[in-house]
ZADO-1210 file (C-alpha; in nm, 4 decimals, padded with zeros to 6 digits):
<atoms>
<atom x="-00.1047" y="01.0404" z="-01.4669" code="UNK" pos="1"/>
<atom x="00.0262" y="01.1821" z="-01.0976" code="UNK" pos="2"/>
<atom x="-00.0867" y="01.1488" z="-00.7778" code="UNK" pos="3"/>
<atom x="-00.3709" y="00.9635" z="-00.6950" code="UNK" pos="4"/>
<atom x="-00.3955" y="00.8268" z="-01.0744" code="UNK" pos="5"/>
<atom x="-00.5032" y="00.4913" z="-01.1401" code="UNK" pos="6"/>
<atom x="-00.2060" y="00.2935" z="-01.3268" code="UNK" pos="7"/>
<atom x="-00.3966" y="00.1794" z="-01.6676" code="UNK" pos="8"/>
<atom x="-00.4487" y="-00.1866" z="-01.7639" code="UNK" pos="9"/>
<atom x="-00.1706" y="-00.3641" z="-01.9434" code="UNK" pos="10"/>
<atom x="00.1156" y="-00.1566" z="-01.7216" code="UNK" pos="11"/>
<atom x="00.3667" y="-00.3142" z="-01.5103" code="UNK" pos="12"/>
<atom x="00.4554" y="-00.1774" z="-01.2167" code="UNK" pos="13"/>
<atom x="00.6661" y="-00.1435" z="-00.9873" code="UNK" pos="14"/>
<atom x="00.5610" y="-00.1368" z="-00.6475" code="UNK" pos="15"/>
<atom x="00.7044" y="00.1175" z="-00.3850" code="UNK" pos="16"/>
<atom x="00.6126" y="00.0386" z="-00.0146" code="UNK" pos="17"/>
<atom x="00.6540" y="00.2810" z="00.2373" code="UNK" pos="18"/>
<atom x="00.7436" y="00.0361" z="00.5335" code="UNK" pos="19"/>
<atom x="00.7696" y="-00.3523" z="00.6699" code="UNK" pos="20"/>
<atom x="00.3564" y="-00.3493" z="00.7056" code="UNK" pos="21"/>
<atom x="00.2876" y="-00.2411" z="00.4034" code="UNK" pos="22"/>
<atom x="00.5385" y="-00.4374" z="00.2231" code="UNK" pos="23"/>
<atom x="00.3972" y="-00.7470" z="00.4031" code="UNK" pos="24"/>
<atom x="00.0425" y="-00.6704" z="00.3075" code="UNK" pos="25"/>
<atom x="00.1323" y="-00.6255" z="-00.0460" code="UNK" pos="26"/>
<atom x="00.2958" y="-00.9579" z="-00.1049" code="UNK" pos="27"/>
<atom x="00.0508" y="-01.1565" z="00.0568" code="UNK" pos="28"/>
<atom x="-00.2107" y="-00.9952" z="-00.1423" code="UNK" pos="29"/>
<atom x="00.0403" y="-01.0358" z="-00.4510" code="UNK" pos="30"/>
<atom x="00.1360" y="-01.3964" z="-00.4250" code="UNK" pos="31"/>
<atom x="-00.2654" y="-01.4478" z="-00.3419" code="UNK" pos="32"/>
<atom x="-00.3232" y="-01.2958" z="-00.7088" code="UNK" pos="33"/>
<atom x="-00.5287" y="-01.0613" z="-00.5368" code="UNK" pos="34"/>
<atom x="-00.3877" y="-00.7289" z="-00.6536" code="UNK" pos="35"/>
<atom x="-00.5855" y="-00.5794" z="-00.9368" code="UNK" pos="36"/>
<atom x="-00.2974" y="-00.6704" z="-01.2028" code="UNK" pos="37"/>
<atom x="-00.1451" y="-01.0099" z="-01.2434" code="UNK" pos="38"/>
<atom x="00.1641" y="-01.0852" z="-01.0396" code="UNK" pos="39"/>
<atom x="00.3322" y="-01.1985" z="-01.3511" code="UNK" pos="40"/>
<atom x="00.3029" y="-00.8304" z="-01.4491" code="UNK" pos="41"/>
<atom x="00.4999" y="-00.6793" z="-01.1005" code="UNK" pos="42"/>
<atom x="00.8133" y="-00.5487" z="-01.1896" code="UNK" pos="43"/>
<atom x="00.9586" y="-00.5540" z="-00.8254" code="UNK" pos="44"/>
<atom x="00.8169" y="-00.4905" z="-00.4863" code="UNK" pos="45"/>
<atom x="01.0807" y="-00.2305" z="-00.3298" code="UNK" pos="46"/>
<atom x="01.1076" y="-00.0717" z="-00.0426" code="UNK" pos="47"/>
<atom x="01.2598" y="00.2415" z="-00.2492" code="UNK" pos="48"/>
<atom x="01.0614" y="00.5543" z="-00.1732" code="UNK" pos="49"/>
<atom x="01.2787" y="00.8238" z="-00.3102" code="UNK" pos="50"/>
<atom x="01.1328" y="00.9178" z="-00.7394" code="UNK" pos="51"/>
<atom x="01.5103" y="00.9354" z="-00.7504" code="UNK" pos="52"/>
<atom x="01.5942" y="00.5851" z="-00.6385" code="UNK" pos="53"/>
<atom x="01.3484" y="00.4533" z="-00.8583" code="UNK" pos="54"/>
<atom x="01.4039" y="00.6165" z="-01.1326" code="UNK" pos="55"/>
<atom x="01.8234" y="00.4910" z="-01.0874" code="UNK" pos="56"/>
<atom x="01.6930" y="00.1165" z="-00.9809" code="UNK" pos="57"/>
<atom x="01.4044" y="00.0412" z="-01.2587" code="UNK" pos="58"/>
<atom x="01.3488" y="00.3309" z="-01.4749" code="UNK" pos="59"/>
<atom x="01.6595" y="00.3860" z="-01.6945" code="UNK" pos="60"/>
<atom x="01.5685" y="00.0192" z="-01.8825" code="UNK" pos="61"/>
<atom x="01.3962" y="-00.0154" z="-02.2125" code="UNK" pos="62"/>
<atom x="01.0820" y="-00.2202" z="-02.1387" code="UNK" pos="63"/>
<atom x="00.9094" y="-00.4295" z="-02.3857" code="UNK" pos="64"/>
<atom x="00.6224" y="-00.3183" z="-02.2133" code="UNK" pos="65"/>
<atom x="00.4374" y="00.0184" z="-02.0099" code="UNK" pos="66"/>
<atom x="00.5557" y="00.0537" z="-01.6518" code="UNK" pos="67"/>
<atom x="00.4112" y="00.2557" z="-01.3622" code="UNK" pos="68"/>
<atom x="00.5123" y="00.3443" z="-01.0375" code="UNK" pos="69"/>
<atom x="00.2534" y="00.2234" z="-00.7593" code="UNK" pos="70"/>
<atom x="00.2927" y="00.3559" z="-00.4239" code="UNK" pos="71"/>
<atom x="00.1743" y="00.2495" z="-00.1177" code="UNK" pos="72"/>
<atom x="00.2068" y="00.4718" z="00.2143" code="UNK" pos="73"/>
<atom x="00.0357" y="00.6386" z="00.5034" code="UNK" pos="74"/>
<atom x="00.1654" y="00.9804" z="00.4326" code="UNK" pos="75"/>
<atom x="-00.0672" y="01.1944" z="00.2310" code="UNK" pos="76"/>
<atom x="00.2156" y="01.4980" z="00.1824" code="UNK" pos="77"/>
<atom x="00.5226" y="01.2440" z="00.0994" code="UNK" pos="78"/>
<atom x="00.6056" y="01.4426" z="-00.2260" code="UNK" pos="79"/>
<atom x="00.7034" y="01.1826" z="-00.5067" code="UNK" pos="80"/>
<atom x="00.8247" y="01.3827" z="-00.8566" code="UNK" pos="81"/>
<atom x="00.9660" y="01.1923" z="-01.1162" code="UNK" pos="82"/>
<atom x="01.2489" y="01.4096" z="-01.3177" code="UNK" pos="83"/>
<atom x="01.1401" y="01.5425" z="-01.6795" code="UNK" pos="84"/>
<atom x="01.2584" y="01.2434" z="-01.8601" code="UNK" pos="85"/>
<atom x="01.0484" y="01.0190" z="-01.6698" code="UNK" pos="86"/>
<atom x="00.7163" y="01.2015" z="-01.5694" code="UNK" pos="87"/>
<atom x="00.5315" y="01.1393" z="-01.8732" code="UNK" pos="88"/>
<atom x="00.6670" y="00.8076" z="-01.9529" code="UNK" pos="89"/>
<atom x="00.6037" y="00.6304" z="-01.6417" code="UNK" pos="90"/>
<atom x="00.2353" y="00.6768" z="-01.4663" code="UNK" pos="91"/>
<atom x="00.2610" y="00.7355" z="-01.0814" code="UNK" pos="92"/>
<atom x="-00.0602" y="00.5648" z="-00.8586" code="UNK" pos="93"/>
<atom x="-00.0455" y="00.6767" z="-00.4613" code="UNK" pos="94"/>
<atom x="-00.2594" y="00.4727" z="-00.2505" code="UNK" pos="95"/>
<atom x="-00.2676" y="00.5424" z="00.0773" code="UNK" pos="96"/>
<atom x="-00.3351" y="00.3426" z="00.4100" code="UNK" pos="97"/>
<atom x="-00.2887" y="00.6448" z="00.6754" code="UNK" pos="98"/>
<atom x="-00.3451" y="00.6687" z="00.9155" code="UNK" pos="99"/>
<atom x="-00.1167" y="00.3188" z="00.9838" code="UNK" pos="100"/>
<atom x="-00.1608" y="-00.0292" z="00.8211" code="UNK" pos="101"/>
<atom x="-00.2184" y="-00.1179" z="01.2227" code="UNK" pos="102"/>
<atom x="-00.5870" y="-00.0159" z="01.1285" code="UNK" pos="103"/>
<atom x="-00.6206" y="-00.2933" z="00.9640" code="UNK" pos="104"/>
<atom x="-00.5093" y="-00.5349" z="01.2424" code="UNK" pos="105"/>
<atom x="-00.8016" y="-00.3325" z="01.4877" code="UNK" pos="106"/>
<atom x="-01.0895" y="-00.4016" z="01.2680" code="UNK" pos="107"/>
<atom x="-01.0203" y="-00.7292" z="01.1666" code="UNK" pos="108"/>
<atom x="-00.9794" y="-00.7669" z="01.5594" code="UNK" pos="109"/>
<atom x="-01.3399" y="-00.5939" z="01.6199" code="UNK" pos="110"/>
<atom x="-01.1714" y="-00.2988" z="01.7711" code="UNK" pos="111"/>
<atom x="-01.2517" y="-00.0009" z="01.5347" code="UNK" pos="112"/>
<atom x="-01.4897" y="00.1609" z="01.8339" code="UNK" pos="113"/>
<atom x="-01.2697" y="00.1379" z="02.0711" code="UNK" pos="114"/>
<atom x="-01.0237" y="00.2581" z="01.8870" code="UNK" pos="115"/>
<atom x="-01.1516" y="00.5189" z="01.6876" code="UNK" pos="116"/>
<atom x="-01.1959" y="00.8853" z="01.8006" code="UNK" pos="117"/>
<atom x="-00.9361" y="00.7770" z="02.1113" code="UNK" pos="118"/>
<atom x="-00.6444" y="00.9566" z="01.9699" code="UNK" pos="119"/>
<atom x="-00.4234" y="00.6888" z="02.0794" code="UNK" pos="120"/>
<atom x="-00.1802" y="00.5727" z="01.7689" code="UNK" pos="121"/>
<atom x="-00.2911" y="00.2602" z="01.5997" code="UNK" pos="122"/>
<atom x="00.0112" y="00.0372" z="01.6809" code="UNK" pos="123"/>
<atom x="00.0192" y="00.1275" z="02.0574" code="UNK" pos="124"/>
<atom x="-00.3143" y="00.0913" z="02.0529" code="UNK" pos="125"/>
<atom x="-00.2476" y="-00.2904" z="01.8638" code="UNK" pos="126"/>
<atom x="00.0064" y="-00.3232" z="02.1439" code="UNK" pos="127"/>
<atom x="-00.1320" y="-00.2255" z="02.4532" code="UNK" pos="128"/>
<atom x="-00.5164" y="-00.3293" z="02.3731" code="UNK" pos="129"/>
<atom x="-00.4881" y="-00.6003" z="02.1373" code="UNK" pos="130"/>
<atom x="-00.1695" y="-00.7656" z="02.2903" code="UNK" pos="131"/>
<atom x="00.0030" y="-00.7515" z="01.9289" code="UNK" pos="132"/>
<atom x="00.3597" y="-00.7226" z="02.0698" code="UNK" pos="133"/>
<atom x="00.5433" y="-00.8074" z="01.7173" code="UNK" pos="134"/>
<atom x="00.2677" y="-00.6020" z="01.4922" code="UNK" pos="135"/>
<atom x="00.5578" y="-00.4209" z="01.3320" code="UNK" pos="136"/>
<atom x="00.7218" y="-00.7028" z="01.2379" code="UNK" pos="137"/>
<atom x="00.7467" y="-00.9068" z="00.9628" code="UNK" pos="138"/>
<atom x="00.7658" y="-01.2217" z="01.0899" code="UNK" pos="139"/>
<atom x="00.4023" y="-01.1788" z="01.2704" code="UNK" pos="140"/>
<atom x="00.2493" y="-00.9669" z="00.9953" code="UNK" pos="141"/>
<atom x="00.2987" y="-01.2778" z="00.7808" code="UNK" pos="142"/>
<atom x="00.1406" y="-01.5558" z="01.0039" code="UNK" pos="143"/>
<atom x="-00.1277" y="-01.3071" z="01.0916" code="UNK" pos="144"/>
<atom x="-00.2647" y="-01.1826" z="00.7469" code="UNK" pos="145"/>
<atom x="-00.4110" y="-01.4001" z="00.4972" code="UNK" pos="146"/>
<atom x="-00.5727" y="-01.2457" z="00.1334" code="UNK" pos="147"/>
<atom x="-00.9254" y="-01.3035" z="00.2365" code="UNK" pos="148"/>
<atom x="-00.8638" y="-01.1370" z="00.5815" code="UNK" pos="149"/>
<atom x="-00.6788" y="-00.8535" z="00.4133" code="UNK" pos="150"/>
<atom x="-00.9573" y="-00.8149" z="00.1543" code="UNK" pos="151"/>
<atom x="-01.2049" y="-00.7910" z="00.3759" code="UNK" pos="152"/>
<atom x="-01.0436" y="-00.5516" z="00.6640" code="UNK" pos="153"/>
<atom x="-00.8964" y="-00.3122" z="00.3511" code="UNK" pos="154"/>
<atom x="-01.2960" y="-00.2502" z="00.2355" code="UNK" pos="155"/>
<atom x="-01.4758" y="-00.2049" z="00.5700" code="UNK" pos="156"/>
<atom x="-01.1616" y="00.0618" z="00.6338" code="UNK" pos="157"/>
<atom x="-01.2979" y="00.2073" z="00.3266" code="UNK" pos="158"/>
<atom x="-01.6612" y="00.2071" z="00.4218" code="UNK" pos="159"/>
<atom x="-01.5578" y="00.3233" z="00.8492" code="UNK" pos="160"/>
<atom x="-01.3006" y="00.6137" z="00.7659" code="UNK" pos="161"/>
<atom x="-01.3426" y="00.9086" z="00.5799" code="UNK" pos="162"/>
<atom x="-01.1228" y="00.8313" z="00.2934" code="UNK" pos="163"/>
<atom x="-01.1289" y="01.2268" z="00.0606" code="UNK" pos="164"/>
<atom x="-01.2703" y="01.2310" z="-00.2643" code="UNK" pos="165"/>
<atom x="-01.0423" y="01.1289" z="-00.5369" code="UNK" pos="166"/>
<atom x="-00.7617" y="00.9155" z="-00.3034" code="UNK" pos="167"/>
<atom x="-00.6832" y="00.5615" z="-00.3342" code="UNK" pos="168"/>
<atom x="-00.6521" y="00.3564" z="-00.0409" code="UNK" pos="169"/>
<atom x="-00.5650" y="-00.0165" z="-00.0516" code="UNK" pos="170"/>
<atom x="-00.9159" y="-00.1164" z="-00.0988" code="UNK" pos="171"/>
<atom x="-00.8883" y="00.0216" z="-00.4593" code="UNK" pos="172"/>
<atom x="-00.5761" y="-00.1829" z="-00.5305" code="UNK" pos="173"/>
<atom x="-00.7487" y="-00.5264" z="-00.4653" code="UNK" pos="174"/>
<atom x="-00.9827" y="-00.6736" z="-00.7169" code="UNK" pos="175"/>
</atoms>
C-alpha cells in the first residue's frame, strides 16, 4: 500500500510529521484518543521525514506485530520510497494538510472568506489578520488546540477546500 493508502486495522504505526504544527496537532489528537487507531498502538511520533531515516530508526526491528508508516505533511510532491526490503513489508499512508496546518487556525477563527482566494500565505495571514504572533510555535499551538476544536476545523477544511480524489487529509485520520 503507497501513497495515499489507508494503513489497515490492527497496524502500528509510526507517525512521521512534517513540522512543529503538525506534530502538535497530532499529539493532541493522539493523547485525546482521537486518531483512528488506539494510542496504545503508536509506535513513535517522529519528526523523521526521510524513508531512509525511518527505515534506520524503526524499521530494522522484528515486531510482534504489523507496522506502517503514517505521514502527515503539506507537500503533495515530498517523494517518500521505502528501499526493497521494506516496501512491501511496511504500508505507507500520506495525509496531507497543504496548503499549511495555519488553515486550520483561520476557520476555527471564522476567517476562511477572508482568507481564501487572497493569495496571502496562511500563517502571515494568522499573523497579520488574526494577531497569532506565536502560531508556529509549539508552545501556543498547544494552549490553542483542543481535540474537539481540531475535529471539527480538520472536517469543515474537508468540506471548504478542494481536497483531489483519492488523497487523505487529516480529516480522514480522525475517527
Amino acid at each position: 500500500m503507497n501513497k495515499g493508502g489507508f494503513c489497515p486495522a490492527g497496524y502500528h504505526p509510526v507517525i512521521s510529521c512534517e513540522g512543529t504544527a503538525e506534530q502538535v496537532v497530532v499529539e493532541v489528537l493522539l493523547y485525546a484518543d482521537a486518531l483512528v487507531f488506539p494510542r496504545a498502538d503508536v509506535v513513535d511520533v517522529t519528526r523523521l521525514r526521510k524513508a531512509a531515516d525511518i527505515q534506520a530508526e524503526y524499521l530494522n526491528y522484528d515486531y510482534d506485530w504489523p507496522v506502517c508508516v503514517v505521514r502527515v505533511l503539506d507537500s503533495r510532491k515530498e517523494r517518500f520510497k521505502l528501499g526493497s526490503l521494506y516496501a512491501e513489508r511496511f504500508p505507507v499512508a500520506s495525509y496531507v494538510t497543504h496548503p499549511e496546518m495555519e488553515v486550520l487556525a483561520i476557520i476555527r477563527e471564522g476567517a476562511w472568506d477572508r482568507w481564501h482566494g487572497s493569495h496571502v500565505k496562511p500563517s502571515d495571514f494568522c499573523k497579520r489578520e488574526l494577531g497569532m504572533r506565536g502560531v508556529k510555535r509549539a508552545d501556543f499551538l498547544r494552549g490553542y488546540w483542543d481535540a474537539d476544536t481540531l475535529t471539527a476545523a480538520a472536517r469543515e477544511y474537508r468540506r471548504l477546500s478542494k481536497v483531489p480524489k483519492g488523497e487523505l487529509c487529516l480529516a480522514d485520520l480522525i475517527r
